[in-house]
C-alpha positions as CSV (number, residue, x, y, z in Angstrom):
1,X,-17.7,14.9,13.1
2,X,-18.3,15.1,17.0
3,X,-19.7,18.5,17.4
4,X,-22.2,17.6,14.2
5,X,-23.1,14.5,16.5
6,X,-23.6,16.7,19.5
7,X,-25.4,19.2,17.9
8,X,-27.7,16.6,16.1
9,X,-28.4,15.1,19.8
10,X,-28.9,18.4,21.3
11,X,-31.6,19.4,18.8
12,X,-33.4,16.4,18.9
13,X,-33.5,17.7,23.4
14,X,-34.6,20.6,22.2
15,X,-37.5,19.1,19.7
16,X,-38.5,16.3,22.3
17,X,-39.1,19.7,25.2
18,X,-41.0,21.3,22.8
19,X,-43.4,18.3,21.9
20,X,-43.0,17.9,25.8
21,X,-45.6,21.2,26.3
22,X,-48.2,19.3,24.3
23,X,-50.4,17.2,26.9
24,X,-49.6,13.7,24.9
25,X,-50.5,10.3,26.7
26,X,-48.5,7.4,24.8
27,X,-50.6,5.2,23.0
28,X,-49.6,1.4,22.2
29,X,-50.3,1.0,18.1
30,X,-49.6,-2.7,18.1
31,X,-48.4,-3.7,14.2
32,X,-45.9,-3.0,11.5
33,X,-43.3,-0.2,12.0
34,X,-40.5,1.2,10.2
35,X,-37.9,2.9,11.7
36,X,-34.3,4.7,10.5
37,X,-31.1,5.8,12.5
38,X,-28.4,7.7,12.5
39,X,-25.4,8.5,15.5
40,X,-22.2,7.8,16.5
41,X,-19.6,4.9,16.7
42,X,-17.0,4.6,18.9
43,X,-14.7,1.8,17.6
44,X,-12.6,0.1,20.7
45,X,-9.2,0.0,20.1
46,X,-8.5,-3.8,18.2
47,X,-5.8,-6.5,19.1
48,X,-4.8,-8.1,15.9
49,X,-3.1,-11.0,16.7
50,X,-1.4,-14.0,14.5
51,X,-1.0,-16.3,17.7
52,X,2.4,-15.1,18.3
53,X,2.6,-11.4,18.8
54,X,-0.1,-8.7,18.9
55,X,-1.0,-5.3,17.1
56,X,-3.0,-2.6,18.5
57,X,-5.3,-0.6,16.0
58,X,-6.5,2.7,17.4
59,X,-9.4,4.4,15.5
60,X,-11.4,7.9,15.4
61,X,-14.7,8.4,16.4
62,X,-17.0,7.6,13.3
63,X,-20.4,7.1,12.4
64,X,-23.3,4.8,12.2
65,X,-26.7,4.3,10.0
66,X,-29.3,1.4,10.7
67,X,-32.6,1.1,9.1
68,X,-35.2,-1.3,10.5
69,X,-38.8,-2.9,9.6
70,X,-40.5,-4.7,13.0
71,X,-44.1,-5.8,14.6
72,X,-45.5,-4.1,17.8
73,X,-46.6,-6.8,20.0
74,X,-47.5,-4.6,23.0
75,X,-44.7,-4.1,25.2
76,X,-42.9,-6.4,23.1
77,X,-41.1,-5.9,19.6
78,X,-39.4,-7.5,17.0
79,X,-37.3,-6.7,14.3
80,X,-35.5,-6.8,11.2
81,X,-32.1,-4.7,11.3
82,X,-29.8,-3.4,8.5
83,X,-26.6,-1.4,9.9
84,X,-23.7,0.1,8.7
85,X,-20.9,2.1,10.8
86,X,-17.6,3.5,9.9
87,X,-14.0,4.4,12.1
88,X,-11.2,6.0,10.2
89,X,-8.0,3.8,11.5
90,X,-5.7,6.2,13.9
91,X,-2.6,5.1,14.8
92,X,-1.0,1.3,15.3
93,X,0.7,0.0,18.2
94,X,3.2,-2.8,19.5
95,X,3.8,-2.7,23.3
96,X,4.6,1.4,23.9
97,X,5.8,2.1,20.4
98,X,3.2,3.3,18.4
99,X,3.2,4.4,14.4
100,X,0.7,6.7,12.0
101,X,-1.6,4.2,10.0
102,X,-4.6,5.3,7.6
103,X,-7.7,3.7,5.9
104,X,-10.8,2.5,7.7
105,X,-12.8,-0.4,9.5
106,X,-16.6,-0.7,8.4
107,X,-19.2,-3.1,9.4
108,X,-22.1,-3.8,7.5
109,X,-24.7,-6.0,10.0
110,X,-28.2,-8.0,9.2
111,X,-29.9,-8.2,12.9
112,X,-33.1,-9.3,14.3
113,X,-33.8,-7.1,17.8
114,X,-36.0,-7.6,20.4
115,X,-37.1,-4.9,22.8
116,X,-39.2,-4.8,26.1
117,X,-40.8,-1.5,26.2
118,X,-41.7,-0.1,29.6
119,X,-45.0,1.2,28.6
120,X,-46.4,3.7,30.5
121,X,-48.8,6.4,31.3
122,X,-46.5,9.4,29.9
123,X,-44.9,10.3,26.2
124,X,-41.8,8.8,27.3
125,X,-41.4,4.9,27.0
126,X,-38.3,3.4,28.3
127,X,-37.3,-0.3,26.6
128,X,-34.2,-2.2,26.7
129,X,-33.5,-4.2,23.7
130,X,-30.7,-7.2,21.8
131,X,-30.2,-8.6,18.7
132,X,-28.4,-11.3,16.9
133,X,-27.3,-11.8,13.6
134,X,-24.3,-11.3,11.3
135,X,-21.8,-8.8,10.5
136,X,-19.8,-8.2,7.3
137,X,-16.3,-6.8,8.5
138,X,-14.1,-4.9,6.7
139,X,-10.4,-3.4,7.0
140,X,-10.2,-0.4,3.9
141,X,-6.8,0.5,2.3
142,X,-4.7,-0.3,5.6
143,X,-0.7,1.1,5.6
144,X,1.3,1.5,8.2
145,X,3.5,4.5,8.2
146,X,2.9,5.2,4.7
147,X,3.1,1.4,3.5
148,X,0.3,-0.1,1.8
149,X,-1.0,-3.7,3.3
150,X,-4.6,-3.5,2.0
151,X,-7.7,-4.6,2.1
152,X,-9.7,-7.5,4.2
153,X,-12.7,-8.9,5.1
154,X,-14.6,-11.3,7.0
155,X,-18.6,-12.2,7.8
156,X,-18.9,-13.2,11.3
157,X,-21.7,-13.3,14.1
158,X,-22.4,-10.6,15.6
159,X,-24.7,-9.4,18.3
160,X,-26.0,-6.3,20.1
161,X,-27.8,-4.9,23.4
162,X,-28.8,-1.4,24.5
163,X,-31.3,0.9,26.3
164,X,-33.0,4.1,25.4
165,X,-36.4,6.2,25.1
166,X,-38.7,6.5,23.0
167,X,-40.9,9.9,22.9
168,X,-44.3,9.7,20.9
169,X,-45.0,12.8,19.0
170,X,-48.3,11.4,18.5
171,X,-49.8,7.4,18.6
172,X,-47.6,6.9,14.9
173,X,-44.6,9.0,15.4
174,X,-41.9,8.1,17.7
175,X,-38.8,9.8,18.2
176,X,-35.4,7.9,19.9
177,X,-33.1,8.0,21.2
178,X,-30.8,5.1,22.8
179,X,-27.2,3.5,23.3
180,X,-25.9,0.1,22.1
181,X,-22.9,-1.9,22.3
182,X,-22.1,-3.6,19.4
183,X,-19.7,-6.7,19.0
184,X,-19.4,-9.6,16.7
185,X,-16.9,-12.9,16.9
186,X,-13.2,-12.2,16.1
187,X,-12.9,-11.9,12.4
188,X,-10.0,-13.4,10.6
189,X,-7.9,-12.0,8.2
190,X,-6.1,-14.5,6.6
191,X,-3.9,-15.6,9.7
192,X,-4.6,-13.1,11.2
193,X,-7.4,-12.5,13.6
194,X,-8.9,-9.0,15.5
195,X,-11.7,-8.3,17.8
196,X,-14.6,-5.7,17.6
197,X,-16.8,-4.1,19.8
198,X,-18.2,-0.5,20.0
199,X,-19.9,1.9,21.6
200,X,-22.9,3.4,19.6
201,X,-25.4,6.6,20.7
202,X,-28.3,6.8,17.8
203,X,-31.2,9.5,17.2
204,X,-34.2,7.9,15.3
205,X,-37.2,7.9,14.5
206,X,-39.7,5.5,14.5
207,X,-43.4,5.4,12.1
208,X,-46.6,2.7,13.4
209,X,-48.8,2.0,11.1
């Protein structure tokens, strides 16, 4: 799953050099845009915690999708966000004992963004961005050490920020790429509550209208 991350990324360096020969000034197309998403999550370890003693989940690297429909202000933009990610559940641990544990954590997020773009006189355009909104979170078919305990869920707030680059192919086509941290409010399962917060690198691409 990593090295098909890696190679997506690295081609997407390779397209951006080769669109990089053509003598392209960026051009701000202030509107409606549509954009779509894909990379890769990496899902912090969670502290699951009934108030008394605490359980460490340790998770794989997964993946992440996001689709998005926003207005181009000028160097400002704002959008609507749909997301979904997805960490297969490693191992669990209490203090330095540790035990095998399957199934997986999902999030499925509604987000509106904001990003300032650094406009500029080049193809490249820098922004920064955050978002707020809510997140549906999700613990799949979880066992311990070959014992079932099941499935969970909870819809808490959730918010993210990030940086990254955008490289304009032409006035309507953007390609980006950028880095977020994602991180909602501790969901509760039952008694028991967790905490959630990743780490997520994205290639997209981005169509003005």
């Amino acid at each position: 799953m990593r090295n098909r991350f890696l190679r997506i990324i690295g081609l997407s360096c390779v397209i951006v050099l080769l669109f990089s020969a053509i003598a392209f000034s960026a051009e701000v197309v202030r509107g409606p845009y549509v954009s779509g998403q894909m990379g890769m999550s990496i899902l912090r370890n969670s502290d699951l915690t009934d108030g008394i003693s605490v359980v460490t989940l340790e998770f794989s690297k997964g993946w992440a999708l996001g689709a998005a429909a926003g207005y181009n202000f000028g160097m400002f933009r704002a959008e609507g966000e749909i997301g979904y990610q997805k960490n297969s559940i490693d191992k669990v641990s209490v203090g330095s004992a540790s035990a095998s544990a399957s199934g997986d954590a999902t999030s499925t997020s509604f987000l509106v963004n904001g990003y300032f773009d650094f406009v500029n006189s080049s193809s490249f355009t820098p922004y920064v961005s955050a978002g707020i909104g809510m997140a549906k979170i999700k613990a799949n078919d979880f066992s311990i050490a070959g014992i079932a305990i099941g499935s969970e869920d909870d819809t808490v707030f959730a918010y993210q920020v990030g940086a990254g680059v955008g490289y304009s192919i032409n006035k309507n086509m953007i390609i980006d790429l950028k880095y977020r941290y994602f991180a909602t409010k501790d969901p509760e399962f039952g008694s028991i509550k967790a905490n959630i917060g990743s780490h997520n690198i994205y290639l997209g691409f981005r169509y003005n209208f």
